[in-house]
C-alpha distance (Angstrom), angle and dihedral (degrees) to the residues before:
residue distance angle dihedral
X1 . . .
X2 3.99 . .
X3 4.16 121.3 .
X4 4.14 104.2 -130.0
X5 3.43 103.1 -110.1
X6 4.14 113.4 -97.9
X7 3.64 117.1 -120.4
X8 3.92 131.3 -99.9
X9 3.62 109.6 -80.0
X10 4.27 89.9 -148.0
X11 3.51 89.0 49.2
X12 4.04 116.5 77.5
X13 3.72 122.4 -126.8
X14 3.98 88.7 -155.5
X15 3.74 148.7 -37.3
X16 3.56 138.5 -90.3
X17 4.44 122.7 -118.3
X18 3.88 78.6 -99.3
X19 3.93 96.9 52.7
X20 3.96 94.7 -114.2
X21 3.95 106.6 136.3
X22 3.64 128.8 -108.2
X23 3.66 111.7 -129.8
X24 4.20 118.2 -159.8
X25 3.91 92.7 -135.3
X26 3.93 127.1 85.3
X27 3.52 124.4 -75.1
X28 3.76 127.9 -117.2
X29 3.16 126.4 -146.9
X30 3.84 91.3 -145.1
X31 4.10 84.9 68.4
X32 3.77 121.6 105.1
X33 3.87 90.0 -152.4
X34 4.03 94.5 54.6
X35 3.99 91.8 64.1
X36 3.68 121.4 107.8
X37 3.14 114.6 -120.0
X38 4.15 118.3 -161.3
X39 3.44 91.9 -16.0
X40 3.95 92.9 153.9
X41 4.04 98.6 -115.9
X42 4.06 114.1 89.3
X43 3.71 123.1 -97.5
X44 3.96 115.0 -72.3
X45 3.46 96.3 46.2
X46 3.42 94.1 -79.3
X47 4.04 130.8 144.1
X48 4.11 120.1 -145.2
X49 3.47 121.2 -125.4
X50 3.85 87.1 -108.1
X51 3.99 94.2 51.5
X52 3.82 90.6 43.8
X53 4.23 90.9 52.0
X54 3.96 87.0 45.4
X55 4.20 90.9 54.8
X56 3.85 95.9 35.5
X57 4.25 86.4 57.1
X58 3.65 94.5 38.4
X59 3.71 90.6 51.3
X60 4.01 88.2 43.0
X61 3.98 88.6 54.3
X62 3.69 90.4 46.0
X63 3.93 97.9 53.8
X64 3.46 100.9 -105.7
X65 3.63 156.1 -65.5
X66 3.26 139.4 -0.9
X67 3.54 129.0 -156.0
């Protein structure tokens, strides 16, 4: 039994709406290219009250959770 080979990690595997390439090795957070930008949530990685009441009922109208 053979492993499929994993793809180059200087090669992209596909590109972003905005045209920035998608590389198939982990991110750092160091990296200019891994930052969201205008994602919707504030800066930090952290959700509004506002955003987090918009999710919670969409997910409540949807039937749950998902992981």
């Amino acid at each position: 039994m053979t492993r499929p080979s994993l793809p180059n990690p200087l090669e992209p595997v596909g590109h972003r709406r905005d045209g920035r390439p998608i590389y198939p090795i982990g991110a750092s957070p160091e990296d200019d290219s891994n930052k969201p930008e205008g994602d919707g949530g504030a800066a930090g990685g952290t959700v509004t009250q506002e955003d987090l009441s918009r999710l919670l009922a969409r997910e409540k109208t949807h039937g749950g959770r998902t992981p």
